[in-house]
N, C-alpha and C positions, 0 to 999 in steps of 0.2 A: 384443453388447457387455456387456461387466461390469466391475464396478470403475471404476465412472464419473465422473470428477470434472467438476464443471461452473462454469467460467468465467465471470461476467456480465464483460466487456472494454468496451473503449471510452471509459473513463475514466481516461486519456486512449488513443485507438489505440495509439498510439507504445508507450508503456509494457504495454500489453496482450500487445504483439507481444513485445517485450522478455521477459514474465515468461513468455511459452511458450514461449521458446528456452531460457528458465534452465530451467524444468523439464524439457525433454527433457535439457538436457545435463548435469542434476544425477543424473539417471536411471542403474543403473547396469546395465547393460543390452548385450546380446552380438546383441541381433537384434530388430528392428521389432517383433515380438510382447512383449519384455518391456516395455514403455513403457506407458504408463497411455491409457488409452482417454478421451479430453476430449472435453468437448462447450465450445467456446469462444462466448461472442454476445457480439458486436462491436457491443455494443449506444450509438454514441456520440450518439445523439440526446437519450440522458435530460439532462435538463435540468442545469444546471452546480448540485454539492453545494452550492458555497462564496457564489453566487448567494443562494441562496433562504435558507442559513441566516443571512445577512448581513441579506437583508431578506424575510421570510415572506410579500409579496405577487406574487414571484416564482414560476414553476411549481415544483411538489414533484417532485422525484426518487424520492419515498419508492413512490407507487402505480407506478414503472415497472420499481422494484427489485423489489416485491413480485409482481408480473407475470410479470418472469422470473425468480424465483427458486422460484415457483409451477410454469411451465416447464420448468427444468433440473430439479426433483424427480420428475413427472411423466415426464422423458424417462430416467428411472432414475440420476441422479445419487444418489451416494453421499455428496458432500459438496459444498459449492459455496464456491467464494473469490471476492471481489469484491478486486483487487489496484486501492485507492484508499482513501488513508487517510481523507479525510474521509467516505469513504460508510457507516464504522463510525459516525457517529453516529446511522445509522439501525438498526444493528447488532440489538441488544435488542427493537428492534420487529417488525423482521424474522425473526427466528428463533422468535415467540412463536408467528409464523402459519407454520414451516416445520418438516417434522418430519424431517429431516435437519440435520448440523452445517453452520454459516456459520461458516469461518473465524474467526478476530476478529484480522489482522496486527497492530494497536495492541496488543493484551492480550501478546500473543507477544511481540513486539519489545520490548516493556517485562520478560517475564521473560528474555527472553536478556540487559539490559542487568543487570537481578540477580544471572543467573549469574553477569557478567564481571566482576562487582562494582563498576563505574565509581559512582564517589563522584558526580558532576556531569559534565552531560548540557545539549549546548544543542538547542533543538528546532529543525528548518528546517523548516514544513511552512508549508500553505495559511494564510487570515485564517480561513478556517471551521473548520478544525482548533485551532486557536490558540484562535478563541473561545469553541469548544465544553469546551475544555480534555480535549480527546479524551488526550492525552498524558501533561498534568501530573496531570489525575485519577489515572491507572494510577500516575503514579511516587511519587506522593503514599503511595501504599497501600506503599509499598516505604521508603518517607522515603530515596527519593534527591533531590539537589539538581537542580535543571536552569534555565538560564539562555535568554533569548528573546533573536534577533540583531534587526535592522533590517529590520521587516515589508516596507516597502517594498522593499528591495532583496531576500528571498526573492521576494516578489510579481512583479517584477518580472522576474526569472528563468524563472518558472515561466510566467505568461500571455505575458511578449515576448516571448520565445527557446522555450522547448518547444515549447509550444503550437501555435506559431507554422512551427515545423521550423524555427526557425534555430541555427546553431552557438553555445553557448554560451563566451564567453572564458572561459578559464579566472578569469583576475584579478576577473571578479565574482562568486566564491565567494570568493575567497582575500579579498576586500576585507569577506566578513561573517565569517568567522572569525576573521580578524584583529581584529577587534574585541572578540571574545569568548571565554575561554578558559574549555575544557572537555575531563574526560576523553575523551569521542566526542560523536560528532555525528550526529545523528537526521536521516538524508534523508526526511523524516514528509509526502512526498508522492512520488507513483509517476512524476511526473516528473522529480524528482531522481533518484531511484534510477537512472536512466538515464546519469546524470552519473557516477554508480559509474565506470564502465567506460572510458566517453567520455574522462572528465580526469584516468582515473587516479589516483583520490584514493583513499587509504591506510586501512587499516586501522580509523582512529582511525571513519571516514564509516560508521555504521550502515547497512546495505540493509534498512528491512521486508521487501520483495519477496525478497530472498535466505532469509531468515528464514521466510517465507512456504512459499516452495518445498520447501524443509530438509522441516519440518513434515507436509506435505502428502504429500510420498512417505514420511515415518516412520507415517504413517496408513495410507497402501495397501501398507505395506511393500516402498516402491521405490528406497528410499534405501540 
C-alpha cells in the first residue's frame, strides 16, 4: 500500500461511515486501483470530546487520539483526518507529537467561508466547539461576522436524534435557522453534516466533511 491516508472514525460511527463514502465517491476514478488506499479505525470508544471539555474530570480523548494517531503513522499513513469538529481542539497538541500532516477541517472550513466571501455565518456545532471557540477564533482572524443559534436545540439534535440513529424532522433545524439569519450556516459538527443529504438542505448549509474530502484528494492528487 502507498499513499495512505489514515482515518481515526468513530466520532461519531454514523458520520465516519458517511465521510468514506463522500471520499470514495468524490474520487475520480475509472477502476478500484485509482481510489486512495485508507486505513479507517472505527475507533468509537474514545471518550465523548464535548464531555470532558465541558467538565475536565471527565476521561481525556486526548491520550486515545494520540495512540492512534501514533498508529496510523506507523502503519505508513501519509496524512491522517479526524472527521470531528470538536476533536480539533486537540489539533495543535496532537500534531506537535505527529510527524505527518493532521488534517485541521475547522481551519479549512473557515477559509472556504473566505473564499466565498460570506459576510456572516451562524455556527451549528457541539457546547465543546462552541466553548472552545474552535470556530469563531478562525473567523475572527478573517473579521467575518458569525451569529450563535439556540444551543439547546443544536444539542439537542445532535445527542437525541444522531446519535441516537433516529430520524431527524426536518422542522427542528428549520426551527434554528429561522431564528437566525445568516449568509451560510456551519454544520460545525460531523453529525450534521449527515443532515446535508438526509433534509436536503441547500447550498447556503456548509459541510466541513465535504470540505474535508475536497482537500484531502487535492493532497494525493485524487481529486
Amino acid at each position: 500500500m502507498k499513499n495512505i491516508l489514515g482515518i481515526i472514525g468513530g466520532l461519531g460511527p454514523l458520520a465516519s461511515s458517511y465521510f468514506y463514502e463522500m471520499i470514495t465517491k468524490k474520487t475520480k476514478a475509472l477502476k478500484d486501483q485509482d481510489h486512495l488506499d485508507i486505513i479507517l479505525l472505527s475507533h468509537s470508544s474514545i471518550p465523548d470530546r464535548t464531555s470532558y471539555i465541558l467538565d475536565n474530570s471527565n476521561d481525556n480523548p486526548y491520550p486515545y487520539l494520540l495512540e492512534d494517531c501514533k498508529l496510523l503513522e506507523k502503519l505508513g499513513a501519509k496524512m491522517i483526518s479526524i472527521p470531528c469538529n470538536t476533536a480539533n481542539y486537540f489539533h495543535s497538541k496532537l500534531q506537535k507529537q505527529i510527524n505527518i500532516p493532521i488534517n485541521n477541517l475547522v481551519k479549512e472550513t473557515v477559509k472556504f467561508i473566505k473564499d466565498k466571501d460570506y459576510k456572516k455565518v451562524a455556527i451549528l456545532a457541539t457546547e465543546g466547539t462552541i466553548k472552545t471557540k474552535l470556530y469563531q477564533n478562525e473567523l475572527d482572524k478573517y473579521k467575518i461576522n458569525y451569529v450563535l443559534p439556540n444551543q439547546d436545540k443544536v444539542t439537542n439534535i445532535i445527542y437525541n436524534y444522531v446519535k441516537k440513529g433516529r430520524d431527524v424532522p426536518k422542522k427542528l433545524m428549520d426551527n434554528i435557522t429561522s431564528e437566525i439569519k445568516a449568509d451560510a450556516y456551519i454544520l460545525g459538527c460531523t453529525e450534521l453534516s449527515i443532515l446535508k443529504e438526509k433534509l436536503n438542505l441547500d447550498n447556503r448549509f456548509i459541510d466541513p466533511l465535504e470540505i474535508e474530502a475536497s482537500n484531502i484528494l487535492k493532497f494525493y492528487k485524487k481529486g
